[in-house]
N, C-alpha and C positions, 0 to 999 in steps of 0.2 A: 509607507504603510498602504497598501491594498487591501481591499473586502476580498474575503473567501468566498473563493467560487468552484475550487473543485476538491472532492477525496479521490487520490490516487490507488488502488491498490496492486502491490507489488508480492516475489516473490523473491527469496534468496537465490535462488538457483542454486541450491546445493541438494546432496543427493536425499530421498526420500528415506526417511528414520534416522535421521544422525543428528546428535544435537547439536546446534549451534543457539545463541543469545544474541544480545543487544551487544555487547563486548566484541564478539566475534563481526560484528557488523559494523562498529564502528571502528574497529582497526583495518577493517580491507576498504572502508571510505577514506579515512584520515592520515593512515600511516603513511609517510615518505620512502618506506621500504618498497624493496622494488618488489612487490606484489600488491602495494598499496596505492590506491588513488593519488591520493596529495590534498585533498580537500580540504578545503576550511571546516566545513561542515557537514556530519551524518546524511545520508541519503532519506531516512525517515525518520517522524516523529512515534509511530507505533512499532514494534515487533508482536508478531504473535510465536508465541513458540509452540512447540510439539506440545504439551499439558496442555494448552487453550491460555496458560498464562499470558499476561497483553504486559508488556512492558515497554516504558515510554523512554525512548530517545532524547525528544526534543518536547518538551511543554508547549503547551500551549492557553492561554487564558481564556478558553472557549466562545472568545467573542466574535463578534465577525469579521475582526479585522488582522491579518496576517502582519504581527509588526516585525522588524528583522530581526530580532533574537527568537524567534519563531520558524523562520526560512530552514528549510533543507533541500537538499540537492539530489530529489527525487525526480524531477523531469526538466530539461532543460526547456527553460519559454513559458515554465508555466508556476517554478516555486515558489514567487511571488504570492499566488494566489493560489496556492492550495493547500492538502495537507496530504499525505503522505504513509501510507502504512503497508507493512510487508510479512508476509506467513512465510516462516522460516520452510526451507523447502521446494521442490518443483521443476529439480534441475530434472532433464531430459523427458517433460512432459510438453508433448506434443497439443496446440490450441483445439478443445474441443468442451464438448460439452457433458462431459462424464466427470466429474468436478472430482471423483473420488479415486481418480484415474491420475490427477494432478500431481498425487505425492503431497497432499497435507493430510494429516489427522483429523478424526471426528471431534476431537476438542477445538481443535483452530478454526473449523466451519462453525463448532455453535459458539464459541467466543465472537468471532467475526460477525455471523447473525447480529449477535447482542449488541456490540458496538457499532455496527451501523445503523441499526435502529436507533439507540441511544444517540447518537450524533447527526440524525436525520430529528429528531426530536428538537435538540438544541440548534440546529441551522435546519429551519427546516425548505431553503431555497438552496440547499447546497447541490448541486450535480458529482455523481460518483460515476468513475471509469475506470478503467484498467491501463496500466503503463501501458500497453501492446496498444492503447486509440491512442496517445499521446507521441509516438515512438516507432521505430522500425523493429523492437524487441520483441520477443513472444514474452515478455513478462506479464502476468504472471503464468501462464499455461494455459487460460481458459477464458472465454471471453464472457468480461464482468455482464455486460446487458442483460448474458440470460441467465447468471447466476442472481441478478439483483431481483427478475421476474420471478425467480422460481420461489427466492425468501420472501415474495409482494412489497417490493419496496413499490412505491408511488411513479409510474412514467416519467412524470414533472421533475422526478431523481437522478432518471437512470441520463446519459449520454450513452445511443445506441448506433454508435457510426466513429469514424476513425476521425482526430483530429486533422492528423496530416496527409 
């Protein structure tokens, strides 16, 4: 068990307006099909879909401690200690800062707003980034520092530089 120390935010990378769920997300992690990962475990604890609807993955007892029935396999080096959430969405969006350029919905931004406030509330030492500072991926399309600037989340929040 590790202290949580970061929210990840991802993206599906599938194409912009087509619905995919949490269902769809956990068969292209978990399935042994050969289109499927092989994982033990879901890549993320959140999905946000196309409505702004937020449905959960993986639980979490919102404490500040990552225990292993809480791990997903959202960034290698770091699931341990973080959490993990992805807006259905953003395949062939190029990293920039026109967030609505992305390929996610005006639902999925203001659900996302809502939920990272609310989870900055309850951890409130947590650091949020984007797969793309953890990663060699463009995921999610847009880089989170100036998306977390622009909703005022707190500096002391944001990680505004690449892990790797």
């Amino acid at each position: 068990m590790q202290k949580l120390r970061y929210l990840f935010i991802h993206c599906s990378d599938t194409p912009p307006g087509v619905w995919f769920d949490g269902g769809d997300i956990t068969d292209w992690h978990t399935s042994a099909k050969p289109d499927g990962r092989g994982w033990s475990q879901v890549g993320y604890n959140k999905v946000f879909r196309l409505d702004g609807t937020v449905e959960t993955l993986v639980k979490t007892d919102h404490d500040e401690w990552v225990q292993a029935n809480e791990i997903t396999n959202g960034a290698f080096g770091y699931n341990n200690i973080s959490n993990h959430w992805c807006l259905i969405g953003g395949m062939g969006s190029e990293q920039n800062n026109n967030f609505h350029q992305a390929g996610f919905t005006d639902s999925q931004w203001m659900t996302l707003n809502q939920e990272i406030k609310e989870f900055i509330a309850i951890h409130p030492e947590i650091k949020i980034l984007g797969h793309n500072q953890g990663s060699k991926k463009n995921c999610p399309g847009f880089w989170v520092p100036d998306y977390l600037t622009m909703i005022e989340v707190k500096e002391k929040n944001i990680i505004n530089a690449k892990l790797i």
